[in-house]
C-alpha positions in Angstrom: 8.7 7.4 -27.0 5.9 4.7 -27.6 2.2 5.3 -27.0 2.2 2.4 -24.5 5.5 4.5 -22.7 3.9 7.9 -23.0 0.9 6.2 -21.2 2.5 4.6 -18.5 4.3 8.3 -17.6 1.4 10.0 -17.3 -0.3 7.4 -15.4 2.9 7.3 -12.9 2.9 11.2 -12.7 -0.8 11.1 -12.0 -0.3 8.4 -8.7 2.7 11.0 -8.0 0.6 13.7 -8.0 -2.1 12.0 -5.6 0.2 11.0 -3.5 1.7 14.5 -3.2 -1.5 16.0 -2.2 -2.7 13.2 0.2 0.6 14.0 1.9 -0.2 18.2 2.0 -3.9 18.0 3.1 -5.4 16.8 6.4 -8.5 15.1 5.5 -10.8 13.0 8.2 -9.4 9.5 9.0 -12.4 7.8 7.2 -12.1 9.7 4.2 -8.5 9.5 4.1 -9.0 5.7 3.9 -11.7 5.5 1.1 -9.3 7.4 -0.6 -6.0 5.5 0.0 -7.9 2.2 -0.9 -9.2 3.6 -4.4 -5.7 5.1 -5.0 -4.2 1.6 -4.2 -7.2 0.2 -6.4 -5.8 2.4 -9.1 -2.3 1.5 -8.9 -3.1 -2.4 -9.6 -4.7 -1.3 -12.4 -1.7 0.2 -13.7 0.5 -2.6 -12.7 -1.8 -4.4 -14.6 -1.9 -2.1 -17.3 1.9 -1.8 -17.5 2.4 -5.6 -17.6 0.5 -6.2 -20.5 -0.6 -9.7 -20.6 2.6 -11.0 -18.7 1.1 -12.8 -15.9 4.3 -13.5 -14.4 5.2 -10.0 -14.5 1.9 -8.5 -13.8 2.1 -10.9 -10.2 5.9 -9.8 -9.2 5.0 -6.5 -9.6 1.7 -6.8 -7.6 3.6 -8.2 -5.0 6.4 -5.8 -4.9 3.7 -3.2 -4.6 1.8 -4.9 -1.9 4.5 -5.3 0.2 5.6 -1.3 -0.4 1.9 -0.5 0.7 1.7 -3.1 3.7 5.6 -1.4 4.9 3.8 2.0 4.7 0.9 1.2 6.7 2.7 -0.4 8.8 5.4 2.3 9.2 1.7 4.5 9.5 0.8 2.4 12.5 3.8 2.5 14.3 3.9 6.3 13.9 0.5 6.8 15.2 1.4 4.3 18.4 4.7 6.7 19.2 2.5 9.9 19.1 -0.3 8.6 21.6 -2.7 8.4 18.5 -3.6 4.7 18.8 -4.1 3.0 21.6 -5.4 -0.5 22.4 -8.8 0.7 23.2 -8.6 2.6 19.7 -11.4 0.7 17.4 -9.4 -2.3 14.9 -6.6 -2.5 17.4 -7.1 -5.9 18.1 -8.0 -7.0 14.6 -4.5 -5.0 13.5 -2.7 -6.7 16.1 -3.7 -10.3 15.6 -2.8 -9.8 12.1 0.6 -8.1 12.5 1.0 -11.4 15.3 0.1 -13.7 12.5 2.5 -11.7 9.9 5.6 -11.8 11.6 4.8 -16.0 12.7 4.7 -16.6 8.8 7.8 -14.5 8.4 9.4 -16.2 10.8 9.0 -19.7 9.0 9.7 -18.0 5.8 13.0 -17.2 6.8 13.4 -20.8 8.5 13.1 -22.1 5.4 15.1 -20.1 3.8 
């Protein structure tokens, strides 16, 4: 195994780890936000990392990873509307919905074109 393959492992079993602990504890909304946006801060640096000066590469694999993260949140979301945890009067609501609106109207004329 390569220094550069030995590298990306640990660096993929430390994001697994992280994610494995995020997903035992309860911490606070606000600091369970912080965190997920420095973990996903972390990851583009190892998509970066991992691409090695292959731009083309490096931006597939930040947009496969984007659109992971935005299906997760999203899946989040949808979750926390079922159980009664977000409402509309529930603060970035509106800013959440207009964006989700604005989403699906591009996907829409994505697959129009397609």
């Amino acid at each position: 195994m390569s220094d550069l393959d030995e590298l990306r492992a640990r660096l993929g079993q430390v994001l697994n780890d992280l994610e494995a602990q995020l997903k035992k504890d309860d911490p606070p909304p606000a600091a369970l936000e912080d965190l997920k946006s420095t973990l996903d801060g972390v990851r583009t640096s190892v998509l970066a990392l991992m691409s090695l000066g292959d731009t083309a590469d490096y931006e597939k694999h930040g947009r496969d990873y984007r659109l992971k993260r935005a299906a997760q949140v999203c899946g989040s979301v949808a979750a926390a509307i079922s159980e009664g945890a977000v409402r509309p009067d529930t603060r970035g609501f509106d800013m959440f919905r207009a964006t989700a609106d604005e989403t699906l109207r591009k996907i829409d004329e994505l697959r129009l074109k397609a």
